[in-house]
C-alpha positions in Angstrom: -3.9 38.1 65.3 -1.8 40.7 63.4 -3.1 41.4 59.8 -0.9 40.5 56.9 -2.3 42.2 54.9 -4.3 45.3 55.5 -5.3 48.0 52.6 -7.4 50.9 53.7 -9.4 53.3 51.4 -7.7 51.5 48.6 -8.2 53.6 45.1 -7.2 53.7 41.7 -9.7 55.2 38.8 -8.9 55.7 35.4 -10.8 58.9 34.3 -14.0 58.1 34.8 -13.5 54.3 35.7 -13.6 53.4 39.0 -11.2 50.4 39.1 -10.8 50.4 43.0 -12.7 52.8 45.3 -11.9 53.1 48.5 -11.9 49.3 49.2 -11.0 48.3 53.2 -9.2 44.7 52.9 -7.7 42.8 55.4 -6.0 39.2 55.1 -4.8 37.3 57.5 -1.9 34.5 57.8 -2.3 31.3 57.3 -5.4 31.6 55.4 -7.1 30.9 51.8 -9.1 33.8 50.5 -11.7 33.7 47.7 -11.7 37.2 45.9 -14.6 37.0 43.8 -17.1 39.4 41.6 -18.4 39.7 38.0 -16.1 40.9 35.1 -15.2 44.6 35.6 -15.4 44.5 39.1 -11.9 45.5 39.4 -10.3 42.0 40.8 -7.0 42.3 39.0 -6.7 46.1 39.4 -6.8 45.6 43.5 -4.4 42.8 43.4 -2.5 44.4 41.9 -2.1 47.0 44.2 -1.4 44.6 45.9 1.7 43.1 44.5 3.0 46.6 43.4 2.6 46.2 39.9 0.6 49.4 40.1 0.8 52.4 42.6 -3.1 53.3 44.2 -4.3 57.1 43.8 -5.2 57.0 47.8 -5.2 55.1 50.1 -2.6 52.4 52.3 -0.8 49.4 52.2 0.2 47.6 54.8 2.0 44.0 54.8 2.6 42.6 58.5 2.3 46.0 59.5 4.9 48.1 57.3 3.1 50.6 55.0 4.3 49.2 51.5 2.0 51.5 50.1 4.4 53.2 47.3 7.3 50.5 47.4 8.0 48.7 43.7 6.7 45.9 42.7 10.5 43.5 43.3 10.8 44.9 47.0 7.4 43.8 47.7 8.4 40.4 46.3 11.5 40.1 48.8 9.6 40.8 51.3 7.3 37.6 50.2 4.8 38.7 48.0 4.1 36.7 44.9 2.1 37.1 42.0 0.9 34.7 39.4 -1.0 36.0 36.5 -4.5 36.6 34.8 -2.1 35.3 31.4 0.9 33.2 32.1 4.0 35.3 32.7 6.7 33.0 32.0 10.2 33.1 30.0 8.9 31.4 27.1 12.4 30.1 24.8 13.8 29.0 28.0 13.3 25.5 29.7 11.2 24.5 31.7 14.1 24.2 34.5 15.5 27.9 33.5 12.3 29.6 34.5 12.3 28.2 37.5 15.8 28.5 38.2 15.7 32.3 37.7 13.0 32.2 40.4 15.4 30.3 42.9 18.4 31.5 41.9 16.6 35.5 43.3 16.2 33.8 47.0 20.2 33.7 47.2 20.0 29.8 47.9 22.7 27.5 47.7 21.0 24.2 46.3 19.9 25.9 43.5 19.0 22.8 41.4 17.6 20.9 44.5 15.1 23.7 44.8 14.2 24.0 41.5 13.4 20.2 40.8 11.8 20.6 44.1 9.7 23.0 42.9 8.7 21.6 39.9 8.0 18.1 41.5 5.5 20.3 43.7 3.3 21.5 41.0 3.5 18.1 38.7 6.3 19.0 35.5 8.6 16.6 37.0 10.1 14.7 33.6 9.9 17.9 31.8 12.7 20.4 33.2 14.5 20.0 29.6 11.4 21.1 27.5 10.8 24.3 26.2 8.9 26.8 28.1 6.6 27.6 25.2 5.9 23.8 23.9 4.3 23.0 27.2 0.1 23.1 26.9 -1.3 25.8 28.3 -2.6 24.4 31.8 0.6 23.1 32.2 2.4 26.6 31.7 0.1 27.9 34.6 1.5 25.4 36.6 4.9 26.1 35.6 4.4 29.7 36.6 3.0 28.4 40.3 6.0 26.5 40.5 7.9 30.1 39.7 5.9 31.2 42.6 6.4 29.0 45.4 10.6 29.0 44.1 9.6 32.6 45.8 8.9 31.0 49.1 6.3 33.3 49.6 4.5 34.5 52.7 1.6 35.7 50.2 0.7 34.0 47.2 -1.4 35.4 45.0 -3.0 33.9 42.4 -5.1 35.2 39.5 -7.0 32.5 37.8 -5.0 29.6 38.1 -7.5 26.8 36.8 -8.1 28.5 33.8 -6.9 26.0 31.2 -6.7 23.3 33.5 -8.4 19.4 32.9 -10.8 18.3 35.3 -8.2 15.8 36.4 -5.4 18.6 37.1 -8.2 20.8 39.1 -8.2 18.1 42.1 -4.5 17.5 42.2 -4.5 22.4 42.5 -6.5 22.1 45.3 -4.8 19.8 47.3 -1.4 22.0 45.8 -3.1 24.8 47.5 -4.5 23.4 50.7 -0.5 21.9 51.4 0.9 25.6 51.7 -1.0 26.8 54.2 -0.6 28.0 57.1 3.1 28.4 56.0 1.9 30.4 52.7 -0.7 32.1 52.9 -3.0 32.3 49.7 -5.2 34.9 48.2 -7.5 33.2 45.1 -9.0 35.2 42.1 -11.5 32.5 40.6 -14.4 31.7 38.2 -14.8 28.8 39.5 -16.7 28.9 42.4 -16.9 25.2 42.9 -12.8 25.6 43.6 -13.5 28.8 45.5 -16.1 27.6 47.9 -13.7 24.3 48.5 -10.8 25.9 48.7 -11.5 29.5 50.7 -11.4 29.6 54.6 -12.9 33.5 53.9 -14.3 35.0 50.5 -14.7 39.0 49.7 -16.9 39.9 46.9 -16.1 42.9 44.6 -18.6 45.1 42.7 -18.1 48.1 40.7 -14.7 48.4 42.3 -15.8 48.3 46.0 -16.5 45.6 48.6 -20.2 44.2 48.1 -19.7 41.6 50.9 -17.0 39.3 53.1 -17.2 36.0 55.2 -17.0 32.8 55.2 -18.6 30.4 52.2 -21.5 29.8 53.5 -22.5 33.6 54.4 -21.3 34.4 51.1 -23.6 31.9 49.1 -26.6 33.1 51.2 -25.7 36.6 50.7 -28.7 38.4 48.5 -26.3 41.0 47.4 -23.9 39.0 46.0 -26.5 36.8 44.5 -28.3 40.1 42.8 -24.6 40.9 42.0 -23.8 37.8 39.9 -27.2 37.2 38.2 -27.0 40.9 36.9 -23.7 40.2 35.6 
């Protein structure tokens, strides 16, 4: 099966920081992947590369087989890619409703309000389209940026510590969010929580000191010695 993602030599240092060096990363459709690794291991720098919200120093890009390599950040996102963030990146004086409706309104749909209630439904705000973006709880404005996410329709989600600030309670009803849009969307995860990693992830790579420590399934991963070294001196 054809890669949907495929970096190669993937680098990006910042004088004498290695943020990403020469990392090899391939992703394939339909799937949930864990990216893991301490603090500092360069997690959000690779992704993103990924996304287009920075440009590498070396190194390729390829989505479904076109080198996207040095294309911008909003071509990369019509051609599917979307990116929730580390800290929420929503509109914060608009509704609830309006941040998703900008997301929509970009995918040239005609149903615009359909889709956003639709979307919103999805993630759990329905009841609160009319409220403020910035009055919501914090775990609740991750979920309204997911919601801004899958307005996207996304081939590749991306998403960069989504349960942080969530309740126990809400954590359940995210996984079962996740596991519904696949194999449609696929889904690459940036998490702490490895309870919700080793759940969720079909595949998990481990990053260390900006390169690839280890990659496989759950099981290979929590038996790994590395990656156990890894985390206990983190």
């Amino acid at each position: 099966m054809a890669a949907l993602i495929e970096s190669r030599n993937l680098a990006l240092h910042f004088g004498g920081l290695k943020a990403v060096d020469g990392v090899d990363f391939t992703l394939q459709p339909g799937e949930i992947h864990g990216l893991i690794g301490p603090n500092g291991a360069g997690k959000t720098t690779f992704v993103s590369l990924l996304s287009g919200r920075r440009l590498p120093q070396s190194g390729t890009i390829h989505l479904a087989g076109e080198d996207i390599t040095r294309l911008p950040a909003h071509l990369r996102v019509r051609r599917g890619i979307a990116y929730t963030f580390q800290i929420t990146s929503i509109f914060p004086r608009l509704s609830v409703f309006d941040n998703v409706a900008l997301a929509v309104q970009s995918q040239g749909v005609s149903d615009l309000s359909g889709k956003t209630l639709a979307a919103l439904a999805r993630v759990g705000l329905e009841g609160l389209e009319e409220q403020e973006a910035q009055t919501l709880s914090y775990g609740h404005q991750r979920l309204l940026e997911l919601a801004m996410g899958l307005a996207l329709n996304p081939k590749l989600l991306i998403l960069d510590e989504p349960t942080q600030g969530l309740a126990a309670s809400e954590i359940q009803g995210f996984k079962d969010l996740v596991r519904s849009l696949v194999p449609a969307t696929t889904v690459l995860l940036i998490e702490h929580n490895m309870e919700v990693v080793m759940d969720l992830a079909t595949r998990i790579t481990v990053l260390t000191f900006g390169r690839v420590l280890a990659s496989g399934t759950p099981a290979e991963i929590r038996a790994n010695p590395s990656v156990q070294e890894a985390y206990l001196g983190a």
